[in-house]
Structure formats: structure tokens, C-alpha cells
C-alpha positions in Angstrom: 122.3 93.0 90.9 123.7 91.9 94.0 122.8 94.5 96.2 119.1 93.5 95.8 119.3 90.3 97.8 121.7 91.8 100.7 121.0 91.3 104.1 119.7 95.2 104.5 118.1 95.3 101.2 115.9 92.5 102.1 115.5 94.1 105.3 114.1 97.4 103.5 111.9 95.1 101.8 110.6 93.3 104.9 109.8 97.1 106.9 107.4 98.1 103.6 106.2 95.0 103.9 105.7 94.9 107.5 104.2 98.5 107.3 101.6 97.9 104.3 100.1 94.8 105.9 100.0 97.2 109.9 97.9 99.4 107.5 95.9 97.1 106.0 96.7 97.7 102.5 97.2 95.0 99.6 99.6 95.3 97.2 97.1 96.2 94.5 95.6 99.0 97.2 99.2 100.3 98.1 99.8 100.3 94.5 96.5 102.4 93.5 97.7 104.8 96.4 100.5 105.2 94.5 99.6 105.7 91.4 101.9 102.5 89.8 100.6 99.5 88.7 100.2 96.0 90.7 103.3 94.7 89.6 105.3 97.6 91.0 104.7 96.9 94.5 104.8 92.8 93.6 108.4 93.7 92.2 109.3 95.3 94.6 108.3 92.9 97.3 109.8 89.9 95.8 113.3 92.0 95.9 113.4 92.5 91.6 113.2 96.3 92.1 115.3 98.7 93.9 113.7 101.3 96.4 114.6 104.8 95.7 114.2 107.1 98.0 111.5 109.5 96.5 109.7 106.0 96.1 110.6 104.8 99.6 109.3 108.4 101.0 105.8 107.9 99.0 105.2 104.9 99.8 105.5 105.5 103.8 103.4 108.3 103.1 100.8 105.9 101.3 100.7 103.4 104.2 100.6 106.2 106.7 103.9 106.3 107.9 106.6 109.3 108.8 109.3 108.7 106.3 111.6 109.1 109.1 110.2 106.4 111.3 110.3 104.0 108.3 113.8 104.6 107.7 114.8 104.1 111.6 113.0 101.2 111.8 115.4 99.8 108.4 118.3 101.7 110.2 117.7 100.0 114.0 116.0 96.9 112.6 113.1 97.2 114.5 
């Protein structure tokens, strides 16, 4: 899929990224917040899975961040 290794998809990628490591979370932990396996998150990171957005909203929730906030920082590329 091409969309998975646009500019703003890897820019999604790099604010969960960003925000699991601020909380100090690995992927297995983020993962076991979540209730997925390891490879989920590892997928996910390495741009082979696409983000929904009920996933995107859990897993700012899981790292401790508003939904909202995560988004505007994807949005303003902060």
C-alpha cells in the first residue's frame, strides 16, 4: 500500500513513536496496555500496519495522551 510510506503516514508513525518512548513504555508494555500482541505495535512502528482511528485513540490513551493532542501534534507536526 502506498499510503503506508507517505510523508504523513510516517509522520503518524513517528508521534506514537515519539509519545510511547515520553512515557516510557516499550513496545511489548504499550502492547500489553493494549491488549494486542508485541508484534502489533512492532508492525505498526516499522510502517506494515495502518493506524485506525479507534486504534490511534487507544493507544494515546495507553501512553497517556488526549487523543486530541496526539492528533494536533500529526496535524501541526509538532
Amino acid at each position: 500500500m502506498k499510503h503506508l510510506h507517505s510523508a504523513r503516514h510516517r509522520r503518524l508513525v513517528d508521534v506514537i513513536v515519539q509519545a510511547r518512548e515520553t512515557a516510557g513504555l516499550s513496545q511489548r508494555a504499550l502492547a500489553l496496555k493494549l491488549k494486542r500482541s508485541g508484534s502489533f505495535v512492532w508492525k505498526l512502528e516499522s510502517q506494515e500496519h495502518r493506524v485506525d482511528v479507534l486504534e490511534f485513540i487507544d493507544i494515546a490513551r495507553a501512553v497517556g495522551v488526549d487523543p486530541l493532542e496526539l492528533m494536533r501534534r500529526v496535524v501541526e507536526g509538532k
